[in-house]
C-alpha positions in Angstrom: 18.4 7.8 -30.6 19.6 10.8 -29.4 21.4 11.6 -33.1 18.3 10.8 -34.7 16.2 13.8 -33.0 19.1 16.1 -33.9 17.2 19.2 -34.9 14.5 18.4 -33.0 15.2 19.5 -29.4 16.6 22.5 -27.1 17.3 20.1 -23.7 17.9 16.7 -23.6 17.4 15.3 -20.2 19.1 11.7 -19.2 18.5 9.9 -16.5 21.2 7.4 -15.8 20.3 4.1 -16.1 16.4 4.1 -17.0 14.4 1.0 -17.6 11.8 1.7 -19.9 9.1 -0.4 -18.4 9.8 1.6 -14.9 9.4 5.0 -16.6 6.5 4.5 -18.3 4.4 2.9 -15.4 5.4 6.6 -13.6 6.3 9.4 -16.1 2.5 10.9 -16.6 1.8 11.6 -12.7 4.5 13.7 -13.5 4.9 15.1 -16.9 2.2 15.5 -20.1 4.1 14.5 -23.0 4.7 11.7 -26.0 6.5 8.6 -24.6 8.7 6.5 -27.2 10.9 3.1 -26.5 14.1 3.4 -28.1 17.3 1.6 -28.6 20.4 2.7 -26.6 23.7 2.0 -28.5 25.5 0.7 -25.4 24.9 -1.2 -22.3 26.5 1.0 -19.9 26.8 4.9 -19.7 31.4 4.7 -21.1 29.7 2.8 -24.3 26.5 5.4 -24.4 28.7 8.2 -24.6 31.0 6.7 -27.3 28.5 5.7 -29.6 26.2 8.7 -28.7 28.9 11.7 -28.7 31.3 10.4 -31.7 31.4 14.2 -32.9 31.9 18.0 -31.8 29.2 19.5 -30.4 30.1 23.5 -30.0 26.5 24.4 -29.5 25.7 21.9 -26.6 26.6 22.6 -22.5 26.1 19.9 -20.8 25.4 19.4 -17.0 26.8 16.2 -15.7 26.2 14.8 -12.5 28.0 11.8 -14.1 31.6 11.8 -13.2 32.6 10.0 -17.0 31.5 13.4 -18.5 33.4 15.9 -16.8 35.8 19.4 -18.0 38.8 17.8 -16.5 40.5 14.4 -17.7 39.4 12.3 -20.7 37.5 8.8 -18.7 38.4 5.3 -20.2 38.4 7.3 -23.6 36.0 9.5 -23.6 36.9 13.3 -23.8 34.1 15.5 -22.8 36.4 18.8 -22.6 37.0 18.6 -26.2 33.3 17.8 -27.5 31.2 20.2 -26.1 30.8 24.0 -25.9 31.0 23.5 -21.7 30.9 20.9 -19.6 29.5 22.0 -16.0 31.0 19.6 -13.1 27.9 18.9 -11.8 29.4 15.6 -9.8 31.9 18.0 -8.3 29.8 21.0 -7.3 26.5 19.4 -6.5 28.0 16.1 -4.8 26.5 15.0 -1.4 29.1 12.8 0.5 26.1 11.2 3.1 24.3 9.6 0.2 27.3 9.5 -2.1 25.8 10.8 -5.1 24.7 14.1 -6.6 20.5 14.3 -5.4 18.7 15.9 -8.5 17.9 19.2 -6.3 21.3 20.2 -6.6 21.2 19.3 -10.7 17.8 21.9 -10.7 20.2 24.4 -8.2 23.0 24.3 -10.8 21.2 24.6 -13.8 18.9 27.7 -12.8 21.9 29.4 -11.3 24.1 28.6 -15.2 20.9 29.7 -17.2 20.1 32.4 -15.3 23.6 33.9 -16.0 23.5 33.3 -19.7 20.2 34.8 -19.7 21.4 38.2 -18.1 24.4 38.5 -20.1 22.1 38.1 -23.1 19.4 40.9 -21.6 22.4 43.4 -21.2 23.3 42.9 -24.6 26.9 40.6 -24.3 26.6 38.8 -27.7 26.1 35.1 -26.6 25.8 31.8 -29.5 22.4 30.3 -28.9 23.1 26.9 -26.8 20.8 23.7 -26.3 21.8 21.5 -22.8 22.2 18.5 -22.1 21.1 17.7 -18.4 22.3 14.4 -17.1 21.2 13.4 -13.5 22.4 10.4 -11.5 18.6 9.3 -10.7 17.5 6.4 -11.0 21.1 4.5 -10.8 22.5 3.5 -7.6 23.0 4.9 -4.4 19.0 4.9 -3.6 19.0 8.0 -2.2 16.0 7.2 -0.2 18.1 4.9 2.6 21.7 6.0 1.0 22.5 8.1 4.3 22.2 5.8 6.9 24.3 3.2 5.4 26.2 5.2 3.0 29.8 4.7 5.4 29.5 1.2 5.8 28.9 0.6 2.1 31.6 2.8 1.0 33.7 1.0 3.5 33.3 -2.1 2.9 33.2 -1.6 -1.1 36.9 -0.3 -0.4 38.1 -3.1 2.4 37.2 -5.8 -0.9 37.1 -4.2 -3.8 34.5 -4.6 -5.6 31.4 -1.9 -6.2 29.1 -0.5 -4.0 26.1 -2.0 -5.3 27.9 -5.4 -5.2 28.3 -4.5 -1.4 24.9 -3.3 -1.2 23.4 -6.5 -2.8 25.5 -8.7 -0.8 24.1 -7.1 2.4 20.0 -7.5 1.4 20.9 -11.1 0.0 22.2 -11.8 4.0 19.6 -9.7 5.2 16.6 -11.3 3.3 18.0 -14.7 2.5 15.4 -15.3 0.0 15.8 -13.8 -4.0 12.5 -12.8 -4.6 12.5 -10.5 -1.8 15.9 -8.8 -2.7 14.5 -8.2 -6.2 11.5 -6.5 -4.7 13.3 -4.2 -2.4 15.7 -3.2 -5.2 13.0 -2.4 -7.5 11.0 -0.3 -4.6 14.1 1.4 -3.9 14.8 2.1 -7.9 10.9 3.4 -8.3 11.5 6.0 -5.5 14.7 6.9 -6.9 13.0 7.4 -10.1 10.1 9.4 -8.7 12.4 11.7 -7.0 14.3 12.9 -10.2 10.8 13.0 -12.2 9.8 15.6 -9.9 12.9 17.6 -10.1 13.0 17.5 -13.7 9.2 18.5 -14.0 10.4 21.6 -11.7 12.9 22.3 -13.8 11.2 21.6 -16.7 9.1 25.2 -16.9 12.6 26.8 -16.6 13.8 25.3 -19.9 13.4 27.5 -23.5 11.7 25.4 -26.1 11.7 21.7 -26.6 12.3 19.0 -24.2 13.3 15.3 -24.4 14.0 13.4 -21.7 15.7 9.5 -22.0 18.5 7.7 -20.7 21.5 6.1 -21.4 21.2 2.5 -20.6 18.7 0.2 -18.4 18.9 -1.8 -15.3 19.0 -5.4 -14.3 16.8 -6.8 -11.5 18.0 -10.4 -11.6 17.4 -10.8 -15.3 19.7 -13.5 -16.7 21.0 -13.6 -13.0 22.8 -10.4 -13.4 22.1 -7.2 -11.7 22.6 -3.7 -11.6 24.3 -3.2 -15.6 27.8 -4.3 -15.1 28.1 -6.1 -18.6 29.0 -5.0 -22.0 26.4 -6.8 -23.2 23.8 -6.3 -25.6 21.1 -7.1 -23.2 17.4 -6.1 -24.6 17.0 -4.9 -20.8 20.1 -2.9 -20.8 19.3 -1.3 -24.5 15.6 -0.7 -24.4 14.8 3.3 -23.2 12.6 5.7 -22.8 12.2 8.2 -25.3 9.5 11.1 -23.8 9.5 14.1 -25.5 7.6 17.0 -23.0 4.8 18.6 -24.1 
């Protein structure tokens, strides 16, 4: 989807794992702006990327708070160092070991500080390429940054002691917790909608710091017991995991 609005926009925003339905019931209290559903080419953010970034892209720097696009190593295939103009380490820099995960006020802290630096090299006349960004925050996909601090150890702990993920850890604990499905699905989505509501109002902060047109969507969607799966760990071409939003900003 992303290809198709090629020509068409200056920053593209993703937030990582998006439902559509989610974003739409939420997206106006925060932004003014047209809101499309559109079809992600992968179920998870490795087949995103793949499908998404197939080329070079020397006019793009992108800001990732997602650890698979990063200026270092290549990650299961997919070499962000050699697509893009820059890649800015956002999961490095902005990273917050009490929630584990980068909170989107560090994404806006990053971003100003990068823009703001290009800008002044341009205003004292350094000759500088025009650039579009890409601006990827880690909202609304697990940790839930909400409760993330006060069980962040424990989780991390335990995800290491057995190894599996730590929102396999986390759902393990609210299914013992709760002992009853329906209420673990409610909790998770609570906790997803806050998540989500804390990087829409980052990125409408941020928003009137960006030059010319924005378009915010995502990467994948989220599972909340659909199919008995949850979370989107599965290749599969789940209408859940595909359907996005597509919101261009007004």
């Amino acid at each position: 989807s992303e290809m198709c609005i090629r020509d068409r926009w200056n920053n593209l925003v993703v937030l990582d794992a998006c439902r559509y339905d989610v974003f739409e019931q939420m997206v106006h209290e925060f932004l003014d702006g047209k809101l499309f559903i559109t079809l992600s080419p992968g179920s998870n953010t490795i087949q995103w990327l793949k499908r998404t970034w197939y080329g070079h892209y020397p006019d793009i720097i992108y800001f990732s708070s997602n650890p698979y696009v990063n200026s270092r190593i290549c990650v299961r295939g997919f070499c962000a160092k050699d697509k893009f103009k820059k890649v800015i380490d956002v999961w490095n820099l902005g990273w917050d070991e009490t929630i584990g995960t980068v909170p989107p006020q560090n994404v806006n802290k990053i971003v100003k500080r990068a823009l703001t630096a290009y800008r002044l090299r341009r205003i004292l006349g350094c000759k500088l390429e025009r650039f579009r960004v890409v601006i990827h925050y880690m909202q609304p996909h697990f940790p839930y940054i909400t409760v993330q601090k006060n069980i962040n150890s424990m989780i991390t702990e335990l995800s290491e002691i057995y190894n599996v993920s730590k929102e396999t850890v986390f759902l393990m604990l609210l299914k013992a917790l709760l002992n009853d499905e329906h209420k673990v699905i409610k909790v998770l989505r609570r906790l997803y909608a806050e998540n989500l509501r804390v990087a829409l109002a980052h990125v409408a902060n941020l928003i009137s710091y960006l030059d010319g047109t924005t378009v915010i969507t995502s990467d994948h969607g989220e599972l909340f017991g659909e199919y008995g799966m949850y979370f989107h760990q599965t290749n599969a071409p789940l209408p859940l995991l595909r359907a996005v939003p597509l919101f261009i900003v007004k």
